[in-house]
C-alpha positions in Angstrom: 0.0 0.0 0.0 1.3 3.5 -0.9 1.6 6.0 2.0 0.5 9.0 1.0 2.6 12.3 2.4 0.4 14.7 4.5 1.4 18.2 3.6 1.0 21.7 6.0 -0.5 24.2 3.8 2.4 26.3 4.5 4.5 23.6 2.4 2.4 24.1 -1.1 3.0 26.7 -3.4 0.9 29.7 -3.3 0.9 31.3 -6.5 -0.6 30.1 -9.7 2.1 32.7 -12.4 1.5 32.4 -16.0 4.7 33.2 -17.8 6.4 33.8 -20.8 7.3 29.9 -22.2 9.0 29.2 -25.8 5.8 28.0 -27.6 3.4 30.7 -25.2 2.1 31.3 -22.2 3.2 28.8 -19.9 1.6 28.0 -16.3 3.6 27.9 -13.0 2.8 27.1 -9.4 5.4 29.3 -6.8 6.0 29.5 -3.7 7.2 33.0 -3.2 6.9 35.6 -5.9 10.7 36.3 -5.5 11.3 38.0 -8.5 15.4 37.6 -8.2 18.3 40.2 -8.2 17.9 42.9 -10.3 14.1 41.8 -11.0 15.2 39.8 -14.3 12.1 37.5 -13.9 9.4 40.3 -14.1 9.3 40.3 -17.6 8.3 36.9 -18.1 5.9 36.7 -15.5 2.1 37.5 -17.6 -0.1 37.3 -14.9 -0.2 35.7 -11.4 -2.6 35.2 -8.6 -2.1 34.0 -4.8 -4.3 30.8 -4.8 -6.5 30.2 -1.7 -5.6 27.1 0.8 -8.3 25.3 -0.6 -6.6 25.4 -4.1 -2.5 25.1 -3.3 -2.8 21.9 -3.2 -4.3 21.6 -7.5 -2.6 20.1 -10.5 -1.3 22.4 -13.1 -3.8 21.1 -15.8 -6.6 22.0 -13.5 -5.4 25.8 -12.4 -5.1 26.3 -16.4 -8.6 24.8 -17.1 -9.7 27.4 -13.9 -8.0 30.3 -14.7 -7.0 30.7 -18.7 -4.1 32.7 -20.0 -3.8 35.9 -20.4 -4.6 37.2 -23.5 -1.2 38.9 -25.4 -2.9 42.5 -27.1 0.8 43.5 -28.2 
């Protein structure tokens, strides 16, 4: 039988980011939104939101399916 690891919701990322990929947007799940020394990550960051408890603890595919890209008017 598989033992599955309990988690504190402290331990779970709390920000779903959408960032700049290769082939488009691309979805993330941080735990900080530590943008780095001299902020060279803000520019590929698109759009971000601090995800409820409830939801820290979601798959990728399902944060994407909840909360779509952000749409690139440039």
């Amino acid at each position: 039988m598989a033992r599955r690891r309990t988690t504190d919701a402290d331990d779970l990322p709390r920000y779903f980011v959408w960032v700049r990929g290769l082939e488009g947007p691309e979805p993330q799940k941080w735990t900080a939104m530590d943008f780095g020394v001299g902020d060279w990550k803000r520019p590929l960051v698109l759009a971000y939101l601090e995800l409820p408890e409830a939801e820290r603890a979601l798959s990728l595919s399902i944060l994407a399916r909840r909360y779509p890209p952000p749409v690139d008017l440039s």
